[in-house]
C-alpha positions in Angstrom: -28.6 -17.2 -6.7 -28.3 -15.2 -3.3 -30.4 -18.2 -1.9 -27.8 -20.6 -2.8 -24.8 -18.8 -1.6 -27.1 -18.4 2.0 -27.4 -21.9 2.0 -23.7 -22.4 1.6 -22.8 -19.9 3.8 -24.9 -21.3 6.4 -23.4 -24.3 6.1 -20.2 -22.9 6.5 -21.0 -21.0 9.5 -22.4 -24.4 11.6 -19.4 -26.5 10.6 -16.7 -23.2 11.5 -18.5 -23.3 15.1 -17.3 -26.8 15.9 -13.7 -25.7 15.1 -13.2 -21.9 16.1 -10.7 -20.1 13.9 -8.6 -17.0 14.5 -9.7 -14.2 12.1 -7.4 -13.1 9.5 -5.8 -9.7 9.7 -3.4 -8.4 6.9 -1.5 -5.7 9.1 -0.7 -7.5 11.7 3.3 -7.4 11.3 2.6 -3.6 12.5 0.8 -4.7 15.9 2.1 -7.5 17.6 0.4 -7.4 20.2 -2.5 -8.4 18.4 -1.3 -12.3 18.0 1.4 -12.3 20.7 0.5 -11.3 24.6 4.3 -11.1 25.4 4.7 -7.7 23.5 2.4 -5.8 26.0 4.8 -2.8 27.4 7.9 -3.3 24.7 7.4 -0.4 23.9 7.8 3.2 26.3 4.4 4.2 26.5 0.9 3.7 26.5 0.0 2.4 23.0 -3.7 1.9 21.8 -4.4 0.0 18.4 -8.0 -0.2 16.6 -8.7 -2.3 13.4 -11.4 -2.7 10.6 -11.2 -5.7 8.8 -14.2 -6.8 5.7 -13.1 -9.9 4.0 -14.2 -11.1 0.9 -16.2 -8.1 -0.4 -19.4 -9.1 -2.4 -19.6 -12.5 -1.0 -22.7 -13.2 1.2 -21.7 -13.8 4.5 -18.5 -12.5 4.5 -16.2 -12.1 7.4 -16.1 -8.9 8.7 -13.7 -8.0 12.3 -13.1 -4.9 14.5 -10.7 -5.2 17.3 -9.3 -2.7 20.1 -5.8 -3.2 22.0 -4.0 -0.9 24.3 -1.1 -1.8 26.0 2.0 0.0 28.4 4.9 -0.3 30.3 5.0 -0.8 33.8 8.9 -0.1 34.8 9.0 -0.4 38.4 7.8 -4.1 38.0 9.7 -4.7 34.8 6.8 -5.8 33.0 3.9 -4.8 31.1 -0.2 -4.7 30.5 -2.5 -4.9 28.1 -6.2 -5.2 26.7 -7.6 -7.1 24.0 -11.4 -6.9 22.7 -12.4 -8.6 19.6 -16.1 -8.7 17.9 -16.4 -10.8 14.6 -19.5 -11.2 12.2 -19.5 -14.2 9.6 -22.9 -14.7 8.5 -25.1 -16.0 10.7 -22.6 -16.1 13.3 -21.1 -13.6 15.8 -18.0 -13.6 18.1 -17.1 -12.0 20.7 -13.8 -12.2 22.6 -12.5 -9.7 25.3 -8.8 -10.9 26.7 -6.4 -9.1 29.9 -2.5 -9.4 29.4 0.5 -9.3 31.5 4.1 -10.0 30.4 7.1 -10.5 32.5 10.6 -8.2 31.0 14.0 -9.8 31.0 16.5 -8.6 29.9 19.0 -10.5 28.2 22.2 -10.1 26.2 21.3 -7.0 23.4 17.7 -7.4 24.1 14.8 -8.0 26.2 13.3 -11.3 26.4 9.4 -11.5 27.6 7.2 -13.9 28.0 3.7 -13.4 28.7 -0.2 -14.6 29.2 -3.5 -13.7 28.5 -6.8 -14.7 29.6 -10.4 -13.9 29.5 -13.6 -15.5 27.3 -14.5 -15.7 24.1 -18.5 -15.2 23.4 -20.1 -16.9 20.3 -23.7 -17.0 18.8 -25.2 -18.5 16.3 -28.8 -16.9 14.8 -31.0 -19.7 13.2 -33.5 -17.2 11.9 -30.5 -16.2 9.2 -30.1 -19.3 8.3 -31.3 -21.6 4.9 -31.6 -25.2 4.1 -33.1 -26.9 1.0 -35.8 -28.8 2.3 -36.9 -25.8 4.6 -40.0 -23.7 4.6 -39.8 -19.7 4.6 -43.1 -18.7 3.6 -44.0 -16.7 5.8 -41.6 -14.3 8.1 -41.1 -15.4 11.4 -43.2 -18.4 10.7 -40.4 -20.6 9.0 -38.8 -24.3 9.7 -35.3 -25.5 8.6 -36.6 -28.8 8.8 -33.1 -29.6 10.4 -33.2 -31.2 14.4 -29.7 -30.0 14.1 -29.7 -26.3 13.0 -31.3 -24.0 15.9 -34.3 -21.4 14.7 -33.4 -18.9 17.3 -30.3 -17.3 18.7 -28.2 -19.3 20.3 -24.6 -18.2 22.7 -21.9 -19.9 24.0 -19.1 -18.3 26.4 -16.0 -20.4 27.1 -13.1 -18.6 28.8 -10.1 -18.8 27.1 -6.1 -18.5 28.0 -3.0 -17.6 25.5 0.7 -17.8 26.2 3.6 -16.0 24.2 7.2 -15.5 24.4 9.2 -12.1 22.5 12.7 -11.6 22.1 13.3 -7.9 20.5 16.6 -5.7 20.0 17.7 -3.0 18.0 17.0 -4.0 14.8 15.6 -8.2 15.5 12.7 -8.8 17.1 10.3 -12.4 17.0 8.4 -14.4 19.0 6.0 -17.8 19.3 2.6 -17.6 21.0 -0.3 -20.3 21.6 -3.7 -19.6 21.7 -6.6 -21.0 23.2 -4.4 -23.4 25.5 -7.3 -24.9 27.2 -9.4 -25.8 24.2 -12.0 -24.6 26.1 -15.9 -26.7 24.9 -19.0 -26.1 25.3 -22.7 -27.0 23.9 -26.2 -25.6 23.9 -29.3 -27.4 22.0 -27.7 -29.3 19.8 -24.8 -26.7 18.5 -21.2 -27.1 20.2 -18.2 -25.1 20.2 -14.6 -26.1 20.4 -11.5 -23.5 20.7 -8.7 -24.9 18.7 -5.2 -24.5 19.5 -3.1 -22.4 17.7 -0.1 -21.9 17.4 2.0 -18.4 16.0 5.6 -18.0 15.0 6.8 -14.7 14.1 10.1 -12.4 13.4 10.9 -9.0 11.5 13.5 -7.0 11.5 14.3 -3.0 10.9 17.5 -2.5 8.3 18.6 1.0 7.4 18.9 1.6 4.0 19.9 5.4 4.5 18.6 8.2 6.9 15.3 8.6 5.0 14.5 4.8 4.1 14.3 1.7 6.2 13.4 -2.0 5.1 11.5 -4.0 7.3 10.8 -7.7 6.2 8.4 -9.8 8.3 7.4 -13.1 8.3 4.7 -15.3 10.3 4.3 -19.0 10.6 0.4 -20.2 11.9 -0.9 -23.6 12.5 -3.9 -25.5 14.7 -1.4 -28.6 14.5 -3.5 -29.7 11.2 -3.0 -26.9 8.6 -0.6 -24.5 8.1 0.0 -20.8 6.8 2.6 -18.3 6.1 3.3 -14.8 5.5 5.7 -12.9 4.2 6.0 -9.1 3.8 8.2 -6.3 3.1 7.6 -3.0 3.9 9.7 0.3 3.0 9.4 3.6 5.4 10.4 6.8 3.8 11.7 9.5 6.4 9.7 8.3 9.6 6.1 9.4 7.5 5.1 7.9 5.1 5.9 3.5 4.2 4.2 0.8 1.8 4.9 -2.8 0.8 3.7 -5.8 0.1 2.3 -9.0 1.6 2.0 -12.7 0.4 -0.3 -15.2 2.4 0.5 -19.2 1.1 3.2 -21.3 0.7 2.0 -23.9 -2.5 -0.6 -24.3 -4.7 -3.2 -25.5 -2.1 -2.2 -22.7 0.7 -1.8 -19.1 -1.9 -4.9 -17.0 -0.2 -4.0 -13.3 -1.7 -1.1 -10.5 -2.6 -1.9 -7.7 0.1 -0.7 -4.2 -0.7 -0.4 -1.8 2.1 0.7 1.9 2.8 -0.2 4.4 5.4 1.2 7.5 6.6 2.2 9.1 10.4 0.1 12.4 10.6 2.2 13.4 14.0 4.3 11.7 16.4 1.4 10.4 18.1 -0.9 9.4 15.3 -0.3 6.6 12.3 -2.8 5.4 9.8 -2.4 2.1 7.6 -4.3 0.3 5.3 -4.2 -3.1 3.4 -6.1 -4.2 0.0 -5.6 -8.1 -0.6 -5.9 -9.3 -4.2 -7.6 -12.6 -3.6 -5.4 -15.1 -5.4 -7.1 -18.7 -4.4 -10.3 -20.3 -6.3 -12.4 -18.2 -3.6 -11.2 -15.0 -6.0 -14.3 -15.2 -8.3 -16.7 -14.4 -5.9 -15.6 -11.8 -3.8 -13.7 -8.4 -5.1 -11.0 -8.6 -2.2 -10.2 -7.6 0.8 -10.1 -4.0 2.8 -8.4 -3.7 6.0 -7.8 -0.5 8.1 -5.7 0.4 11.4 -5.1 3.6 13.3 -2.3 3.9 16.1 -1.9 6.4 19.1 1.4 6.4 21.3 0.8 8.5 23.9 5.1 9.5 23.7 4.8 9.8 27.0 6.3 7.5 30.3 3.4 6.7 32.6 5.2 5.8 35.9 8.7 5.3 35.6 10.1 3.8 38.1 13.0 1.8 37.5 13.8 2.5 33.9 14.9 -0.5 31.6 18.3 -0.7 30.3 17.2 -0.8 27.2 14.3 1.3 25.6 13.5 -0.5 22.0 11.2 1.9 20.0 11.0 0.4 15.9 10.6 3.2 13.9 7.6 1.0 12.1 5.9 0.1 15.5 
């Protein structure tokens, strides 16, 4: 049985490197930053993200991601800075992606408008030795063919740099935005295995409504698409007295798009610190093989201004963010 699902999930992994894909992550309406560039510095202070993501637990293969993000302010040029690094492991294949950001602050009517890039390169590898076929020979270890032309026997890496674009719009209590990734569609090939970067393409908007002054509601939604298929999001979380919030999250939109029901919570333990987690209940055909999903995210704000200079007119600071 395992030696079936390897087979599949090999053949997964060499048809997913033609057509790159953006991970999945199931708390992202709590870091922007992590699908738009142009949110780098809306916020006053430094601000450093980390994420653990393992999809689909119990099926072979599965997608697992870690990512890192910091970004700040920089006042005196209106503007703000940020870092982005990515690894992903799916199998027999690896990514890599590590991406610089900068963002441009304007500020308009009740809010501040940005509009920002990113660049750097994303890394990806396949390794043939992981990798089964039916008509191949696996003996003996490290003496094995595929008997493929097509599927490598060794590890294989391509770099191709990379470039997103995003515009933000935040107030008081609305904030959205619409980024593009992978503008270039960068390519690139290596003995017989290519990789593509697809564009994609990200529409979001939440908003902060207080219910009292212990509990605020904060629905979110997120539109994605490579121009081909489409998903959406929609969640609603509840915070209770600045601590401690929870929600819920549904990925689909129709009978061919429902993915899974994420529930999430998490808790601030200071001013500085906040920790959140998300458990999806896999709700497509894919549900019978895997036990769901587990995804986990800490946030530090350093509450401090790091070279003021000329201070904005507005300073936004969501009480969820």
């Amino acid at each position: 049985m395992n030696r079936i699902f390897l087979i599949i999930a090999g053949t997964f992994i060499c048809t997913y490197i033609y057509g790159q894909q953006i991970p999945q992550y199931s708390l992202e309406m709590l870091d922007p930053f992590t699908i738009n560039p142009a949110y780098a510095g809306l916020e006053p202070s430094l601000k450093m993200t980390a994420s653990i993501r393992s999809q689909w637990v119990g099926l072979p293969g599965q997608p697992r991601t870690q990512q890192v993000n910091a970004h700040m302010p920089l006042y005196i040029f209106n503007s703000g800075v940020g870092v982005r690094v990515q690894n992903e492991t799916q199998g027999a294949e690896q990514g890599v992606m590590g991406l610089l950001a900068y963002d441009y602050h304007l500020y308009l009517g009740n809010g501040v408008l940005s509009a920002g890039l990113s660049a750097g390169a994303i890394s990806r590898s396949l390794d043939g030795s992981k990798l089964l076929t039916p008509e191949g020979s696996y003996i003996e270890p490290g003496n094995f063919t595929h008997n493929d032309d097509i599927l490598p026997t060794t590890n294989i890496s391509l770099t191709i740099p990379t470039a997103n674009f995003g515009v933000y719009y935040q107030t008081e209590r609305f904030e959205g935005g619409l980024a593009i990734h992978n503008i270039n569609e960068g390519s690139a090939s290596l003995d017989g295995v290519s990789l593509r970067l697809v564009r994609h393409y990200y529409l979001s908007a939440a908003a902060n409504f207080e219910l009292s002054d212990a509990f605020v509601l904060r629905p979110s939604v997120s539109v994605k698409s490579d121009a081909t298929q489409l998903q959406t999001n929609v969640s609603m979380l509840v915070n209770y007295n600045d601590n401690i919030f929870g929600g819920a999250s549904f990925r689909g939109y129709s009978s061919s798009t429902i993915d899974a029901l994420a529930l999430i919570g998490g808790f601030t333990l200071n001013d500085k610190l906040r920790v959140a987690y998300a458990y999806d209940l896999g709700l497509s055909k894919l549900n019978n093989a895997h036990s769901g999903s587990h995804e986990i995210q800490i946030t530090y704000t350093l509450e401090q201004t790091i070279g003021k200079g000329r201070l904005p007119k507005i300073i936004y600071n969501p009480r969820f963010l």
